[in-house]
Backbone as numpy.savetxt, mean C-alpha at the origin, in Angstrom:
# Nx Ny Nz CAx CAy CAz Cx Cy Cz
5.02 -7.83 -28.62 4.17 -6.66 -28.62 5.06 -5.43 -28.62
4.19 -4.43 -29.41 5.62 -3.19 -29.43 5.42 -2.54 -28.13
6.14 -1.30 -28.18 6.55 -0.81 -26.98 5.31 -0.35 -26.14
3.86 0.78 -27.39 3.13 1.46 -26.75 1.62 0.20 -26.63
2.33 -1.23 -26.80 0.85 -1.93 -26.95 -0.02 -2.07 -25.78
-1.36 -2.47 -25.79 -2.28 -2.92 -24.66 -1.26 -3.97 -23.31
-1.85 -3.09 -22.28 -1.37 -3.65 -20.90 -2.18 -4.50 -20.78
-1.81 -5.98 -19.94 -2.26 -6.82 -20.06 -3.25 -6.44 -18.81
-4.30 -7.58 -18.64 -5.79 -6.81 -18.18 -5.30 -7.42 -16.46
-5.46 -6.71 -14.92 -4.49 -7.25 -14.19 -5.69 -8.34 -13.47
-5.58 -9.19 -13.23 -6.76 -10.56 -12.49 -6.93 -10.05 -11.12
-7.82 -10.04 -10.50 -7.77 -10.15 -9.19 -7.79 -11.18 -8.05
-6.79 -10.92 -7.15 -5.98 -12.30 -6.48 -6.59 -11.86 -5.06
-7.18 -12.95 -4.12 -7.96 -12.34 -2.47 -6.57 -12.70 -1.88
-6.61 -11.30 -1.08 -5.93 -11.84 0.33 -6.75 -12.03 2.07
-6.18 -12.76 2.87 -7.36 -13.08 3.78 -6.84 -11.51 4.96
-7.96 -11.17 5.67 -7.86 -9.51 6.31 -6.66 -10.01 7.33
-6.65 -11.24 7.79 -5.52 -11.85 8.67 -4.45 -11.51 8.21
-4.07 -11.24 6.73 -2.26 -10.96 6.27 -1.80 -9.84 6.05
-3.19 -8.47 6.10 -2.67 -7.14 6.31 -2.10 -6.66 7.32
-1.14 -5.99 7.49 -0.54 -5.94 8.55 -1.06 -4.34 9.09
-1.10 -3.90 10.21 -1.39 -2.19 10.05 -0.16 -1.89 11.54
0.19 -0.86 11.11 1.47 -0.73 11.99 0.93 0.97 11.97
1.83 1.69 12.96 1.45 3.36 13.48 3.05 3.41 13.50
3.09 4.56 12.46 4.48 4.61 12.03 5.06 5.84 13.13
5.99 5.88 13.94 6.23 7.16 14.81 7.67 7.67 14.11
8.57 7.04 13.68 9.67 7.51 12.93 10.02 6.61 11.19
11.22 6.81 10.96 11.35 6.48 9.78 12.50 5.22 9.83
12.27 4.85 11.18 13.55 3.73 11.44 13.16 2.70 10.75
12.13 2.43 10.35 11.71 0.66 10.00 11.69 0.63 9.01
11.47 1.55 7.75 11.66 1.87 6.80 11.82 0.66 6.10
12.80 -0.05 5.95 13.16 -1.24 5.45 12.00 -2.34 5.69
11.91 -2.46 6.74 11.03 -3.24 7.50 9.51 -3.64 6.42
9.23 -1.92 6.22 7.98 -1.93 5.38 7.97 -2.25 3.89
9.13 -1.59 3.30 9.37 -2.48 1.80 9.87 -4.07 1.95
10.34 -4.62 3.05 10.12 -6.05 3.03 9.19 -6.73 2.70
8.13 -6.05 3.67 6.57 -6.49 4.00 6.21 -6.87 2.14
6.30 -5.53 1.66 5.54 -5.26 0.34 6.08 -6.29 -0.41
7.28 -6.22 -0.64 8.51 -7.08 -1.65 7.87 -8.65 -1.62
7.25 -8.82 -0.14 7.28 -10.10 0.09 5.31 -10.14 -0.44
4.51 -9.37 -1.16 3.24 -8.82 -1.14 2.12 -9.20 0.04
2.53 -8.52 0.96 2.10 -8.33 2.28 1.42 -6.92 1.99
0.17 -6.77 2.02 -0.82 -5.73 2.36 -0.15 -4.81 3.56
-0.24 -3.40 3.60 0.43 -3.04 5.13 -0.17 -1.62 4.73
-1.02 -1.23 6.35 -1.64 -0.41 6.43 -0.92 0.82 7.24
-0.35 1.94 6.87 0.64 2.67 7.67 0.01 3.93 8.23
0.10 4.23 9.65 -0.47 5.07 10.41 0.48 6.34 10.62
0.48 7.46 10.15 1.21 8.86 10.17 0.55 9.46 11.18
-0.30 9.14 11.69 -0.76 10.11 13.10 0.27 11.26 13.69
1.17 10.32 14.11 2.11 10.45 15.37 3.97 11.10 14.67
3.56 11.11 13.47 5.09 11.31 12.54 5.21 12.52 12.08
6.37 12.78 12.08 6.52 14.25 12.24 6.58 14.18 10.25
6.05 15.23 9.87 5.59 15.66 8.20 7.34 14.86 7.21
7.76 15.74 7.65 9.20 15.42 7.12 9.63 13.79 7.06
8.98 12.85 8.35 9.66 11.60 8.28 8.51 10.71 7.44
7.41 11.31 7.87 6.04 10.36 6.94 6.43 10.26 5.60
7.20 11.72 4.57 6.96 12.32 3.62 8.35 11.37 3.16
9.15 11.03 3.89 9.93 10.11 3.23 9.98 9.12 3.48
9.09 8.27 4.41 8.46 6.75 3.85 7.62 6.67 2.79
7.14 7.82 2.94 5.88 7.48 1.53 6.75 7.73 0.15
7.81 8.41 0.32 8.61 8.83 -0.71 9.35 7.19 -1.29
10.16 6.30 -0.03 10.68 5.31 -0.55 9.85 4.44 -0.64
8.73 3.85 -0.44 7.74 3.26 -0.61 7.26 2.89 -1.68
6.76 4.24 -2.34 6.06 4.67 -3.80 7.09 3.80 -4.71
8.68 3.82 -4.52 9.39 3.45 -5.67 9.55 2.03 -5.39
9.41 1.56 -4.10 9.41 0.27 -3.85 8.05 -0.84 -4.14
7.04 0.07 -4.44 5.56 -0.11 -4.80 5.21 -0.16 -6.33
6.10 0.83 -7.06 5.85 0.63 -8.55 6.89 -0.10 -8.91
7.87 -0.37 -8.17 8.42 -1.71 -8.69 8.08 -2.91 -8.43
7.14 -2.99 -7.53 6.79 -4.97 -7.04 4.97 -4.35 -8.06
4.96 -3.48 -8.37 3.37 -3.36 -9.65 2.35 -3.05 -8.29
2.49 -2.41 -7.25 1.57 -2.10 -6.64 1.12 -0.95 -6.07
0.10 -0.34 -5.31 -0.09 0.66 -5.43 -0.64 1.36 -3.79
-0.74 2.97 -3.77 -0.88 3.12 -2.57 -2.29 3.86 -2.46
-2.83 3.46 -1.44 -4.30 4.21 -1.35 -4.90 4.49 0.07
-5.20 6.13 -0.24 -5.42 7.06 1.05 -6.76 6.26 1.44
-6.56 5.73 2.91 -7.57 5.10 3.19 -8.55 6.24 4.28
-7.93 7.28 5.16 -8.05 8.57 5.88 -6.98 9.54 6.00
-7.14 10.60 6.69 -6.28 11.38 6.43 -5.11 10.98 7.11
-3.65 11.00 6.60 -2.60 10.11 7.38 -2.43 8.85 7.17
-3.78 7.72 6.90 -3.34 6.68 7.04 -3.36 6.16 6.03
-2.93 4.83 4.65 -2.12 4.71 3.73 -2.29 3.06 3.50
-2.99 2.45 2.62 -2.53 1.20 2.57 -1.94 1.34 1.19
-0.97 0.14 1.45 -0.11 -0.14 0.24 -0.30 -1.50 -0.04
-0.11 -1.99 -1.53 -0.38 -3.75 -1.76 -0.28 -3.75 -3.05
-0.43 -4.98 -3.57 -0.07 -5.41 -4.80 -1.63 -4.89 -5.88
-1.18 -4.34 -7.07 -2.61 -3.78 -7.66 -3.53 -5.31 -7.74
-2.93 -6.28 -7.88 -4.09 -7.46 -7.97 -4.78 -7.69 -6.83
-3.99 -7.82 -5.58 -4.90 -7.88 -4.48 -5.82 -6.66 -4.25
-5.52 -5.61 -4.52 -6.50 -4.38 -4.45 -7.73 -4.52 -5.62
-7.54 -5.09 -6.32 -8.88 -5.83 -6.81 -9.36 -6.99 -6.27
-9.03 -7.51 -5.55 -9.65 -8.86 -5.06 -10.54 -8.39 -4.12
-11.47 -9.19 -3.16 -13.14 -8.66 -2.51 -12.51 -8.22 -1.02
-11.72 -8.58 -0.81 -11.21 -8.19 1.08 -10.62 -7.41 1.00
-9.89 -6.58 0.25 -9.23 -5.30 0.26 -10.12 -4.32 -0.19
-10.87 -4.87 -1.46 -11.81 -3.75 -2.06 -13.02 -3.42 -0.99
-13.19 -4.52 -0.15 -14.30 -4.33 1.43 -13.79 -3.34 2.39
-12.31 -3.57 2.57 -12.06 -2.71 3.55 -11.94 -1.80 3.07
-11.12 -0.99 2.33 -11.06 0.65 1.32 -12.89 0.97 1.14
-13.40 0.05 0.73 -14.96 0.66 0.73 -15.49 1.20 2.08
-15.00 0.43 2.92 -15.52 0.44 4.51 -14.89 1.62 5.41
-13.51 2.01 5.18 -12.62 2.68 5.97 -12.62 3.71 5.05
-12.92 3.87 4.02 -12.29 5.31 3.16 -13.02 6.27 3.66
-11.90 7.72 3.67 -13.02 8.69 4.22 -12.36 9.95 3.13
-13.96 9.91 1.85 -13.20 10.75 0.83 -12.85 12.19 1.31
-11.93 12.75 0.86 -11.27 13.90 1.48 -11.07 15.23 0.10
């Protein structure tokens, strides 16, 4: 297929609500910790409450590149808080339940 052809159509894969992980991020130490999670496509729900602008702004910063490289994506679930996961599981029915359930459009 050439370069600008049709993306292939993505399936949707369930994950069970048991393998999301949700963590309350207070600094930027774990950092690693959380692109593991993803790398390994572990759902992970990240809490900025408590993080000072500057340290949130660069997890979400290394994240994003660690996210469009494993093909997945990030979505404001409230203000601050952030799930990240693979775009197939974000089509599957237990992720698309909870984002329906928890979103608070802004």
């Amino acid at each position: 297929m050439g370069l600008f052809g049709k993306k292939d159509k993505i399936s949707p894969t369930d994950v069970e609500f048991d393998d999301i992980t949700f963590v309350k991020v207070n600094d930027n130490k774990s950092i690693y910790k959380y692109a593991e999670l993803i790398m390994h496509r572990e759902p992970v729900v990240l809490n900025f409450t408590d993080t000072l602008i500057s340290e949130a702004n660069e997890v979400l910063i290394f994240l994003s590149g660690v996210l469009y490289a494993c093909d997945g994506e990030i979505v404001k679930i409230q203000d601050k808080i952030y799930l990240m996961a693979q775009k197939s599981d974000l089509l599957g029915p237990t992720l698309k339940r909870f984002v329906d359930e928890y979103r608070k459009d802004s």
